[in-house]
N, C-alpha and C positions, 0 to 999 in steps of 0.2 A: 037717698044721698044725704050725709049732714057734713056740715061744715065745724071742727072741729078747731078750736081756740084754744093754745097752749101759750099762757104767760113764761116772762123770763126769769132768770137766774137770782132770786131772793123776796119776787113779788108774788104775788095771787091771781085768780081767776076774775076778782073784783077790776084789774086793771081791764078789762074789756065791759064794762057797763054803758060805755058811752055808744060801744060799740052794739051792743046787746036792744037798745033801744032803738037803734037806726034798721036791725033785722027784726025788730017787732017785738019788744016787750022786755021788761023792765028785768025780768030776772035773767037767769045766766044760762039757761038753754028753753029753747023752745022748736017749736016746729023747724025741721032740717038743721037743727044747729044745738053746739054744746060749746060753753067753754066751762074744764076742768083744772080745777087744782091739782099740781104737780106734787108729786112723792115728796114727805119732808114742809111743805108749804100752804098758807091758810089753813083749810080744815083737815087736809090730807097728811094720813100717818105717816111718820117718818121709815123710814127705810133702813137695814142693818147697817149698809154699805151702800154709798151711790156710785152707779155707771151709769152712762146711756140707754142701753140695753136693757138693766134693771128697773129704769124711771120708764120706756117706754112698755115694760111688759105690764106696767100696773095702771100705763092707759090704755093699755087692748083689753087687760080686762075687767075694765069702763066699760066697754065697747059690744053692740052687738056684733056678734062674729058676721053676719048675715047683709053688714047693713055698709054700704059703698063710702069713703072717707073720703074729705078735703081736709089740709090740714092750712090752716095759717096761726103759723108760728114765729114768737118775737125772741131772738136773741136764744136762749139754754131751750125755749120753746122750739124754735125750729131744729135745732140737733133732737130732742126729743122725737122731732113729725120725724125727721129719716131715718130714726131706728126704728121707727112706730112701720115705718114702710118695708123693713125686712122681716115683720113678722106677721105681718096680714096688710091686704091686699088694701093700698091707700092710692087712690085716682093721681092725686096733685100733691104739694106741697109747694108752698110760699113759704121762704123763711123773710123774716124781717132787722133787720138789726145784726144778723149771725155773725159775732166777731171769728173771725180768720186768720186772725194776725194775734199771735199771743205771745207775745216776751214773755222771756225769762223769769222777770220780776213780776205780771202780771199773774203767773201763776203761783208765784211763790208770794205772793200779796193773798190771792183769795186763800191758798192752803194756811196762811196764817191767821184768819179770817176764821177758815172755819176749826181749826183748835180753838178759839178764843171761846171758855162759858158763856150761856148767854146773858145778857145784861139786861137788869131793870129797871125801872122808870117809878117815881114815885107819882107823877103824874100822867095821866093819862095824855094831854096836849105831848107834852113831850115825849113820849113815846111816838107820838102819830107824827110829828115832827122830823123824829129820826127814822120812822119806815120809811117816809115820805121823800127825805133827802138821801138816803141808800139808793134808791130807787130812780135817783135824778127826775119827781114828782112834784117835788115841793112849789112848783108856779103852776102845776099842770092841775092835780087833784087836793081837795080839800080834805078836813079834819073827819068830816060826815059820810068820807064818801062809801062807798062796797070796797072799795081798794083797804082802807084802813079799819073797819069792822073787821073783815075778813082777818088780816094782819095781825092785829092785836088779842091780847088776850089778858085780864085782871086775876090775881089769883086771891087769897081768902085772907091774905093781907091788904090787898088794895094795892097791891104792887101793880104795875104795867109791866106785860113783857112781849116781844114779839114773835108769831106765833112759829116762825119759819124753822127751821132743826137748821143751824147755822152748821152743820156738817156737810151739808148740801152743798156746799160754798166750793166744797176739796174734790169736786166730780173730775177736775182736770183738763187738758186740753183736748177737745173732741177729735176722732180718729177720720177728717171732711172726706179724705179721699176714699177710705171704706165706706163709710154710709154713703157717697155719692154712687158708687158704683154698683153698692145693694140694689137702695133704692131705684135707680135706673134701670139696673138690671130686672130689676120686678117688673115693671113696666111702670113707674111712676114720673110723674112731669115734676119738674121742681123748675122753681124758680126763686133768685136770690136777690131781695130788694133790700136796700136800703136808702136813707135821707141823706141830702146833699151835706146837711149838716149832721151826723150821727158822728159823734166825738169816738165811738166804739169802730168804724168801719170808714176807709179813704175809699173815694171814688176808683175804679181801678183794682180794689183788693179781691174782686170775687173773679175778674175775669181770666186768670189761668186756672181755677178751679171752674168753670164754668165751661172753659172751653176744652178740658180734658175728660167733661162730663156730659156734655149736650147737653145743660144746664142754660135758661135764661138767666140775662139778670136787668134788670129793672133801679132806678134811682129816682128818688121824689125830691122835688126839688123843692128847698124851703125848709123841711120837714132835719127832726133831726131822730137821738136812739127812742123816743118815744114817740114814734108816728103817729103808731095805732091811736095813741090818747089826744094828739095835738090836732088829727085829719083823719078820722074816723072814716068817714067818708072815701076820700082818696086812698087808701089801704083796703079798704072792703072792692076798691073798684079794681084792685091790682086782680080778684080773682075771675074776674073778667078777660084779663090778659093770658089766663091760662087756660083757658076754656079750648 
């Protein structure tokens, strides 16, 4: 069995370290557990074109084909765990964060997001500054942390730049009722949590997708789009609830 960790939509594998250390050890996968960097993001090659389907095939093959999957996934992470589950055989899936509700202008913010060059930083703080505030981060993780190593990157001018392929941003709005019914269909458990306070997701938003899918859904109270980092803890206990 491993438990597999997919970050969200412009961050890294680095935002699970807190979490990394509460399953045993400081780096980023270890016994039963992996968290990877997504297609386009931290260390991971960017992709021609992003879908769902296309960022989840280049985590199966991450993946031993042999080997039993849990996924908890935050926000573009958990769209990822449900495609990830129509193409080999994944136990669970916990999404966290997974916005559901996407206006008009929200899509047409990140498509113009990801047209934008990417942009440099003369200095390094400030670059770490702006992953860190894209990311709604900025109170949560520091300048040192795996989250911003991971992120950044200097080039042979001394430039800052962020490591992410800002194309990644125009994936578009996820297709919830197909991958609900894949994955279901597969035989996989899903469950849809998010924080009482998650500015990305109202209480309320998951439960006609939930209930046209035999879908859980789960709400952390306190907690807001970055659980995982704010109550490490209390998100790892969510896969408890799907057991």
């Amino acid at each position: 069995m491993t438990l597999l960790l997919l970050h969200g939509l412009g961050g890294n594998a680095g935002v699970w370290a807190s979490t990394a250390d509460l399953l045993g050890g400081g780096e980023l996968a270890g016994p039963g557990w992996l968290a990877l960097d997504l297609p386009g993001h931290g260390y991971a090659a960017p992709l021609p074109a992003y879908t769902y389907p296309a960022c989840a095939q280049e985590v199966a093959a991450a993946l031993p084909a042999d080997t039993e999957i849990d996924v908890l996934g935050h926000s573009f992470g958990g769209v990822v765990g449900l495609a990830l589950a129509a193409l080999r055989p994944v136990r669970s899936v916990v999404t966290l964060g997974m916005r559901v509700v996407w206006p008009a202008e929200f899509v047409a913010a990140l498509a113009g997001l990801a047209a934008k060059p990417p942009r440099a930083f003369s200095k390094r703080a400030e670059a770490a500054a702006f992953l860190l505030r894209i990311n709604g981060l900025g109170d949560l993780l520091a300048e040192d942390s795996e989250f911003v190593r991971r992120g950044l990157r200097e080039d042979a001018d001394g430039r800052w730049w962020l490591q992410n392929d800002p194309r990644a941003l125009g994936v578009g709005e996820p297709p919830f009722d197909e991958l609900l019914v894949a994955a279901t269909t597969a035989g996989t458990t899903v469950t849809l949590a998010h924080g009482t306070d998650d500015t990305m997701v109202a209480v309320g938003d998951y439960d006609g997708l939930a209930a046209r899918h035999g879908a859980s859904t789960l709400v952390l109270p306190g907690l807001g789009h970055n659980a995982h980092v704010e109550d490490p803890r209390a998100v790892l206990d969510l896969l408890g609830a799907t057991a």
